[in-house]
N, C-alpha and C positions, 0 to 999 in steps of 0.2 A: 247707399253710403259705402264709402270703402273705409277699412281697417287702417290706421296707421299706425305703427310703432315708432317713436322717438327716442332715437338714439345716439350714441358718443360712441363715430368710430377712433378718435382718438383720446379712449379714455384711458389712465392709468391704473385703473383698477382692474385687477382680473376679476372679482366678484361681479361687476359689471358687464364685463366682455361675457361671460360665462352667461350673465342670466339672458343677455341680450340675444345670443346664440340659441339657448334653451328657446327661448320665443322664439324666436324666426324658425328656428327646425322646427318645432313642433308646426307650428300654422304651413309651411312647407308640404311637409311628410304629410300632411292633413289636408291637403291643395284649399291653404282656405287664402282667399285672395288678398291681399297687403301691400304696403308700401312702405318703407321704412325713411324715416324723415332723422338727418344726420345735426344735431342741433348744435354743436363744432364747427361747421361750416355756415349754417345758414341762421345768422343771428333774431331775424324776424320770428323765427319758428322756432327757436327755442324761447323767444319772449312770452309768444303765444302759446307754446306748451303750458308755462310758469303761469302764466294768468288764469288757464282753463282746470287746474287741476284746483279740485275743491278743496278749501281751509282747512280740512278736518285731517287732508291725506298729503296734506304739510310739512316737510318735519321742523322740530322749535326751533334749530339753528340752521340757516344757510338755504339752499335752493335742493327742492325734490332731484332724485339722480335720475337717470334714465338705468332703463328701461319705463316709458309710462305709453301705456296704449289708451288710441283711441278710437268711436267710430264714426267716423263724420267731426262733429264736433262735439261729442257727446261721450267723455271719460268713461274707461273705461274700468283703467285699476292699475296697479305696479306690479313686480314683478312676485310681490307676495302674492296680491288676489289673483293674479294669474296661477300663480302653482296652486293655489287654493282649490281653484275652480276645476282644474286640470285633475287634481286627486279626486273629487265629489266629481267629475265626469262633467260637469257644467260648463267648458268651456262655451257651447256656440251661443246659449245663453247670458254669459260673460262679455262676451262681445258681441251681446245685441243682436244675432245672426238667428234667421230659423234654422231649428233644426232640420240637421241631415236624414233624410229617410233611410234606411238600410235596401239596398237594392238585393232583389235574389236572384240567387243563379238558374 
C-alpha cells in the first residue's frame, strides 16, 4: 500500500499550507514513502477523498479540509490524528506501516 496525502496546493489558508507541510516534512525527514494527491487540480480525487473519509471525522458544516491521509484506501486521520500520533511516537502505526527496526552501528 502506499501512503497518500490529499492536498490543496492552492489553498488560502495558511493553517493549511502549514499543516500540509508539517506532514510531508515530517514523512520526508523520516524517508517514509508518499504521494501527495493535489485535490485543486484533480476533481475525481478530491470526490473520492470526500466519500472515503468516515462520518464521524466529518465536520457538521461544509467539506473535511485537507490535509487528510491515507493508506491504500484505508483513512488514515487529519492533521489532528496526525500530530496526535506524532507526540505519543505512534506514527508508523498511524499509517498502518510496520515498524521501523532501530539499525545499530
Amino acid at each position: 500500500m502506499v501512503i497518500r496525502v490529499y492536498i490543496a496546493s492552492s489553498s488560502g489558508s495558511v493553517a493549511v499550507k502549514k499543516r500540509q507541510q508539517a506532514i510531508v516534512g515530517f514523512l520526508e525527514a523520516n524517508r517514509i514513502s508518499f504521494e501527495e494527491v493535489d485535490i485543486t487540480m484533480l476533481e475525481d480525487q478530491r470526490l473520492w477523498m470526500y466519500r472515503n473519509i468516515p462520518e464521524e471525522k466529518r465536520p457538521e458544516k461544509g467539506n473535511p479540509l485537507p490535509p487528510q491521509i491515507f493508506n491504500g484506501d484505508e483513512y488514515c486521520g487529519d492533521y489532528e490524528d496526525f500530530f496526535q500520533s506524532k507526540e505519543m511516537n505512534t506514527v508508523f502505526s498511524f499509517l498502518r506501516l510496520p515498524p521501523v527496526k532501530d539499525s545499530e552501528s
